[in-house]
C-alpha positions as CSV (number, residue, x, y, z in Angstrom):
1,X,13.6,-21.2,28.9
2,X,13.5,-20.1,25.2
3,X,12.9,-16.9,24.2
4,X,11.1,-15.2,21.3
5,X,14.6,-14.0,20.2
6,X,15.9,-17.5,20.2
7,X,12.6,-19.4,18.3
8,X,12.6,-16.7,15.8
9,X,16.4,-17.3,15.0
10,X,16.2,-21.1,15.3
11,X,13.5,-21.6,13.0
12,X,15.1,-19.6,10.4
13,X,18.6,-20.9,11.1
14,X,16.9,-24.6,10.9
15,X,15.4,-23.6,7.7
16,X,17.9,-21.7,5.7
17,X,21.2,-23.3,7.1
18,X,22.3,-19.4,6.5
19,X,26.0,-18.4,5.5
20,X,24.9,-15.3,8.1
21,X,21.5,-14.7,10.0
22,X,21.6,-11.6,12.2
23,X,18.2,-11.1,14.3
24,X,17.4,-7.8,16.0
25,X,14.8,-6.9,18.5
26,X,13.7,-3.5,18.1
27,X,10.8,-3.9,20.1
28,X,11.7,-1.1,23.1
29,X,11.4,1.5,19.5
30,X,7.7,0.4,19.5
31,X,7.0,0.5,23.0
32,X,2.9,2.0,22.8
33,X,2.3,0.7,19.5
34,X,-0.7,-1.3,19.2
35,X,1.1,-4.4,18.0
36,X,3.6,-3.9,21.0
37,X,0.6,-3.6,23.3
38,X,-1.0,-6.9,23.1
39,X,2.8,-8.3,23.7
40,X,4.0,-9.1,19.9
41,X,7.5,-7.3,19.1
42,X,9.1,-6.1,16.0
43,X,12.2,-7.7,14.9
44,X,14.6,-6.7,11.8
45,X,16.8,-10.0,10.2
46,X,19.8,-9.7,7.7
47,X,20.0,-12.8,6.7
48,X,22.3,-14.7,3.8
49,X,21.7,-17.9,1.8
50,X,22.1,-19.8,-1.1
51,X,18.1,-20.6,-1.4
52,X,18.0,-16.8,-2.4
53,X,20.0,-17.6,-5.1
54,X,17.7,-16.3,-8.5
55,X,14.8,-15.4,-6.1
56,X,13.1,-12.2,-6.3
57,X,12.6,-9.7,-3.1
58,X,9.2,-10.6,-2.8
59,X,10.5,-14.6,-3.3
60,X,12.6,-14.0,-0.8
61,X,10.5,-12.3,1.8
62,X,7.8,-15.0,1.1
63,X,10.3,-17.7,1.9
64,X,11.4,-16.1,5.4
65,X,7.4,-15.6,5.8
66,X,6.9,-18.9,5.7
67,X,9.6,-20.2,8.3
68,X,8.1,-17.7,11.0
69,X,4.1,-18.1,9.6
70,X,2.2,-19.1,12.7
71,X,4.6,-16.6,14.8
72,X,3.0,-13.8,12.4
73,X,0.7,-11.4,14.3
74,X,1.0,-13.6,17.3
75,X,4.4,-13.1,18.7
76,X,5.9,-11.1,16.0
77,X,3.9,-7.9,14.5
78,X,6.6,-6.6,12.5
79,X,9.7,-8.1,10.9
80,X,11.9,-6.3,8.7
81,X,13.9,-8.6,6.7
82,X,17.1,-8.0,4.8
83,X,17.2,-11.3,2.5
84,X,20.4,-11.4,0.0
85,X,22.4,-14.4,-1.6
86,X,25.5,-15.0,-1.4
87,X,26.4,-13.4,-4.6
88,X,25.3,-10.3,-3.3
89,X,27.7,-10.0,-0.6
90,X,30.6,-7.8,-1.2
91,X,34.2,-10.0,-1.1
């Protein structure tokens, strides 16, 4: 069986191909919340990529948006996204 978790970080690793994609379910921090109540969680992502590359934050967060859309407000209420390029990784 596939989880939330596991969709979430497929469809992002299917659509980036990310140098790094680290997804966290913070979901037990929510628990009462009124998106946490009618079963959606809240998820934080760090994620790396070279499709970042020149893109804005708001470019950026668009772009993860997009992978998860119809996930949106269904399964996920919150995602906090952490979305850098490669170049913006210290070596």
């Amino acid at each position: 069986m596939t989880t939330r978790y596991d969709s979430i970080l497929a469809r992002l690793t299917a659509t980036f191909q990310p140098l790094s994609c680290q997804l966290q379910d913070d979901s037990a921090a929510h628990a009462g919340h009124a998106g946490a109540a009618l079963g959606a969680g809240h998820y934080s992502v760090r994620i790396v990529c070279h499709q970042f590359d020149g893109l804005n934050r708001i470019s950026r967060h668009r772009l993860v948006y997009d992978a998860v859309g119809d996930m949106m407000h269904t399964e996920i209420h919150a995602l906090t996204i952490v979305a850098l390029a490669p170049s913006e990784i210290p070596t």
